[in-house]
N, C-alpha and C positions, 0 to 999 in steps of 0.2 A: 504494500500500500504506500500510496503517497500524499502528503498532506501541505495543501495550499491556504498558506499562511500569512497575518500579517494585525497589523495596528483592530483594536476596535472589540468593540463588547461579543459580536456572534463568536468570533474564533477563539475570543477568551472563554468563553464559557465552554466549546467541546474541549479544548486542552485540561480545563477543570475536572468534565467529566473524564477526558482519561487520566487524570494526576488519582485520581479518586477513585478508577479500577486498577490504578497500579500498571498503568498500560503507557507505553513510553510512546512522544508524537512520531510514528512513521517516517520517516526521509522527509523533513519537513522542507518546503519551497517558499522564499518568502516573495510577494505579492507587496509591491509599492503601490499599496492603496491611495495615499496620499498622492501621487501623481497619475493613476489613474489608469493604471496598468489593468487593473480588472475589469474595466471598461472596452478594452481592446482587444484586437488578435496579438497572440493567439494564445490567450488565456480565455476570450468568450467563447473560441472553439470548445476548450474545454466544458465552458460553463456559461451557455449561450443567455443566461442573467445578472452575469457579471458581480454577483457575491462571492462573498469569502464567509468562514474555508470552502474548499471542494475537498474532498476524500478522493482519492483513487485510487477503485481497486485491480488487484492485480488483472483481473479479466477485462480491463478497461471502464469498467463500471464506474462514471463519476456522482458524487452524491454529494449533491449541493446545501440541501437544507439542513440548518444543525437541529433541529430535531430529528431528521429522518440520518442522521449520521450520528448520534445518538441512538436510537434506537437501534442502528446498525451494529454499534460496539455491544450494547447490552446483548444480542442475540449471541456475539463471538465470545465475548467475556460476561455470564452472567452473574459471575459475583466479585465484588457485591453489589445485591441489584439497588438500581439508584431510579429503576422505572418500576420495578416491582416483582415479588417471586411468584407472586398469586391473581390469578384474573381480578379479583377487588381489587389488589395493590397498584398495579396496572392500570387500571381504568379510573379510580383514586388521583393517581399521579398522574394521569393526561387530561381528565378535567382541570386540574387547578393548573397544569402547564396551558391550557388555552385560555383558561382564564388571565393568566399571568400576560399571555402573549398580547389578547385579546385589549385589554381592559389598561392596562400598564405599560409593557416595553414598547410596544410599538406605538400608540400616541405618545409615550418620551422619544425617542427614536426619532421619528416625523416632525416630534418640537425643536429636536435639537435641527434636524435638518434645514429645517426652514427658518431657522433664524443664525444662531451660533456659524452651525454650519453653513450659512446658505454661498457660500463664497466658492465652498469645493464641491456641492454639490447641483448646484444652479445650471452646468450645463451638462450636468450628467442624469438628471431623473426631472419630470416636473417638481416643479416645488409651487407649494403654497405658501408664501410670508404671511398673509392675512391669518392664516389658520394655527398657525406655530402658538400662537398665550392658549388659545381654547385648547389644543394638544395637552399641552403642558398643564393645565388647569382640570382636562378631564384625567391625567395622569396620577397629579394630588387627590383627586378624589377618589379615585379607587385604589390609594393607598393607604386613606383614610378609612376607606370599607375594608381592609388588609386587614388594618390594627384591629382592627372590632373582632375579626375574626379569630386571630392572634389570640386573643383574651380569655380564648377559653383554658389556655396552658401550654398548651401545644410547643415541643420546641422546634416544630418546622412545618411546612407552609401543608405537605401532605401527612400529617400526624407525627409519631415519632421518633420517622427514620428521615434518614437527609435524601433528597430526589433530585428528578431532575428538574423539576419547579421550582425548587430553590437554586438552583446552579443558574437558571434561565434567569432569574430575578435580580439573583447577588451581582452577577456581572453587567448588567443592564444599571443598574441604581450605584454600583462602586464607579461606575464609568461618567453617570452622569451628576454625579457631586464636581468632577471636574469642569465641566460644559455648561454651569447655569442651571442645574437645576437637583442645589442641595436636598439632602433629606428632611422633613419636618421633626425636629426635636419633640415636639407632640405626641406623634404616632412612639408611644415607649414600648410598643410590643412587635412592631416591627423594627426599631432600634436594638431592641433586644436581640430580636432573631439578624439580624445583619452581624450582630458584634461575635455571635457562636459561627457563625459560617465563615465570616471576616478570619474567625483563629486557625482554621484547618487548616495543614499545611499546603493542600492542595489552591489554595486564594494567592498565598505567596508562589507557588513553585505554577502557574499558572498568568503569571503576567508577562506580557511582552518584555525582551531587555529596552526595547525601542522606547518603550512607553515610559517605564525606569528610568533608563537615563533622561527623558525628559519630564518627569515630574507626574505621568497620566496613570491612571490607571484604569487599563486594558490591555 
């Protein structure tokens, strides 16, 4: 397998889930997202949507989406599972990872695009600048419904083993404390659960050096 790499919260979070199966990154390739390299040939041959990572596997098989490259490892390495051992656990942890994707990362993601980011991204996808504070605003709010959730004790987002709806979450929110859109010192059960997933080794050994050396974390 080989593994196309670079700056940014999607690729940070599969290297999390393989720091967390014990699984070392494949021939990893890095991808200058920043200037745009994944935007072109012939990286779009690979990955004719132009994200990162891609996985690829030895039969040519490329696999774009970190969820579904996630769920790819879980199949080869199933322990220990971080999607589930059991059809509830499983279906458990794919609801709140849509939830999470749904409701959360991706109105942050799109806020940051369209404003922070709108610079590197503006001739590379549509963007909306008008729409970036409501992103961002419906982002707080369902992380406002997070905490509520949180409250019951819980010390992670799908009961109380660590998933991959937390790996999808942690890297998204540790990314965007950089980019304009701190965490609410309010939400304290969500604070909570950021500072137990924050200590695993796999948050440390799971960051770009790129991003290290300059200050970011992704």
């Amino acid at each position: 397998m080989k593994f196309y790499n670079a700056l940014g919260p999607n690729p940070r979070l599969v290297r999390m889930f393989m720091a967390e199966k014990g699984m070392e990154v494949p021939d990893p390739i890095e991808i200058d997202i920043l200037g745009g390299e994944n935007r072109r040939a012939p990286y779009t041959d690979l990955n004719p949507g132009g994200q990162l990572p891609t996985l690829l596997l030895d039969d040519g098989t490329a696999l774009a989406e970190t969820v579904a490259i996630c769920e790819y490892l879980e199949e080869i390495r199933p322990e220990p599972p971080l999607i589930g051992a059991t059809p509830e656990q499983r279906a458990v942890t794919r609801m709140w990872t849509r939830r999470i994707e749904l409701n959360i990362t991706e109105p942050l993601a799109n806020g940051f695009r369209y404003a922070e980011g709108l610079a590197m991204f503006k001739d590379r996808m549509r963007v909306i600048p008008e729409a970036a504070d409501g992103l961002k605003a419906i982002a707080r709010e369902k992380l406002e419904w997070l905490d509520a959730q949180l409250s019951d004790g819980r010390p992670f987002i799908a009961g109380k083993r660590l998933s991959l709806a937390d790996l999808v979450l942690y890297a998204f929110l540790d990314f965007a404390t950089g980019v304009g859109q701190a965490r609410d010192p309010a939400n304290k059960h969500v604070a909570a659960w950021f500072e137990r997933v924050n200590s695993r080794p796999s948050a440390t050994a799971s960051l770009h050096p790129a991003a290290q050396a300059g200050g970011m974390r992704a």
